[in-house]
N, C-alpha and C positions, 0 to 999 in steps of 0.2 A: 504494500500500500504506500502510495507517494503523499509523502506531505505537502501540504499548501507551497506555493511559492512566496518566497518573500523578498520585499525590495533591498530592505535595510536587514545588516548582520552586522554585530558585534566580531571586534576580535576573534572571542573565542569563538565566535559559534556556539553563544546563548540563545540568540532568537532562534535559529535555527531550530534548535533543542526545544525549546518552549511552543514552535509553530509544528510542531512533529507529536508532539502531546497533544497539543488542542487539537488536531486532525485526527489523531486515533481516536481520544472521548468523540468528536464530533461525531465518527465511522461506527464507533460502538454504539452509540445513542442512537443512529438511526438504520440498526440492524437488531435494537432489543428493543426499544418500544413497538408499538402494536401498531404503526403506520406503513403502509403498505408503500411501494415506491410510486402508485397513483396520485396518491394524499399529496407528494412532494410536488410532481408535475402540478397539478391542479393549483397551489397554493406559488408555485414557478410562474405563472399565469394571472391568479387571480388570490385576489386578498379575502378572507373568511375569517370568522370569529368562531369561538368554541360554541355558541350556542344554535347558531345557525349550521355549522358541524357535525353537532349531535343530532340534529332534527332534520338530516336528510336519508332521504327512503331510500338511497343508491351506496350504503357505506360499505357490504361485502369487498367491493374492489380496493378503498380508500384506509380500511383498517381490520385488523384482527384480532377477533375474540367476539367478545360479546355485545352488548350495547353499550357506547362510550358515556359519559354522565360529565358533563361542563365542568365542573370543578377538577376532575382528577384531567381532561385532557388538557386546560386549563394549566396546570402544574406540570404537565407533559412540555407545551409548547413555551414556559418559562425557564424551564431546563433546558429548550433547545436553543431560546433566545440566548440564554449565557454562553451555551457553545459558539453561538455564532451563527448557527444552522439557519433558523427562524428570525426574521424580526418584525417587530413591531410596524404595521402601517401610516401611515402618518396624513391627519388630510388639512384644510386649514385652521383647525382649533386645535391642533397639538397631535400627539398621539393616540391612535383607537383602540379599539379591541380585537381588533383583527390583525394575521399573520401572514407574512408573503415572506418567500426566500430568499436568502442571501447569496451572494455572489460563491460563499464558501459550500452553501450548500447546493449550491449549482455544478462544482467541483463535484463532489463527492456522487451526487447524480452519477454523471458523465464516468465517472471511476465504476458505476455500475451500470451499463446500458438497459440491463434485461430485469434483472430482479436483484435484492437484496440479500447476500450468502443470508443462511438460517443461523445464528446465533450458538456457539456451545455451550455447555455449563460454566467454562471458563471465562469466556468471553462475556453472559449473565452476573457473574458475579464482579470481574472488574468494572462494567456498568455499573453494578448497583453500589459498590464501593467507591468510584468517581462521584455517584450522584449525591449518595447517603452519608461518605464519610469523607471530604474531599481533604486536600490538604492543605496545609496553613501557611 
């Protein structure tokens, strides 16, 4: 997996280092949450909110599992904001509630044309450690 490209590096080849970490959680994050590689396209295109999200009758394609509930995808697509994956839309009164992709997550797309590898246990668990226990 290639990390993001960057302008600016440091001597050592810190950023480097720190842009190869955020590209991994970003690639983990969106190979264990329940968002289908549709979800991305769609939101690549067009901006949506978690409520109007939940409440569409077409979601088999866009996500996995069960019925999504606004508040937990809601904390899904904040987890992805801080990756970088997802951000915030923006119209003339400030920021909405609605989420369109970012340039990094257009990368990461593109790193996957067809589908999303399926997630192992180990790969689960460093997600869920990045997400739940991150570091200081």
């Amino acid at each position: 997996m290639e990390p993001a490209s960057t302008d600016s590096h440091s001597a050592d080849g810190s950023v480097e280092i720190l842009d190869s970490r955020a590209w991994k959680r970003a690639e983990r994050a969106v190979c264990c949450l329940p968002y289908r590689r549709d979800f991305y396209l769609m939101v690549s295109g067009q901006a949506i909110s978690s409520t109007s999200f939940c409440g569409r009758n077409d979601l088999h394609p866009l996500f996995r599992g069960g019925s999504p509930v606004p508040d937990s995808v809601e904390r899904d697509w904040i987890w992805l904001i801080r990756l970088g994956v997802l951000r915030r839309e923006v119209d003339g009164q400030g920021l909405t509630e609605r989420v369109r992709l970012t340039p990094m997550g257009r990368q990461i797309l593109a790193h996957w044309p067809t589908d999303f590898p399926r997630p192992t246990p180990l790969l689960r668990l460093q997600h869920w450690l990045s997400r739940h226990r991150p570091r200081r």
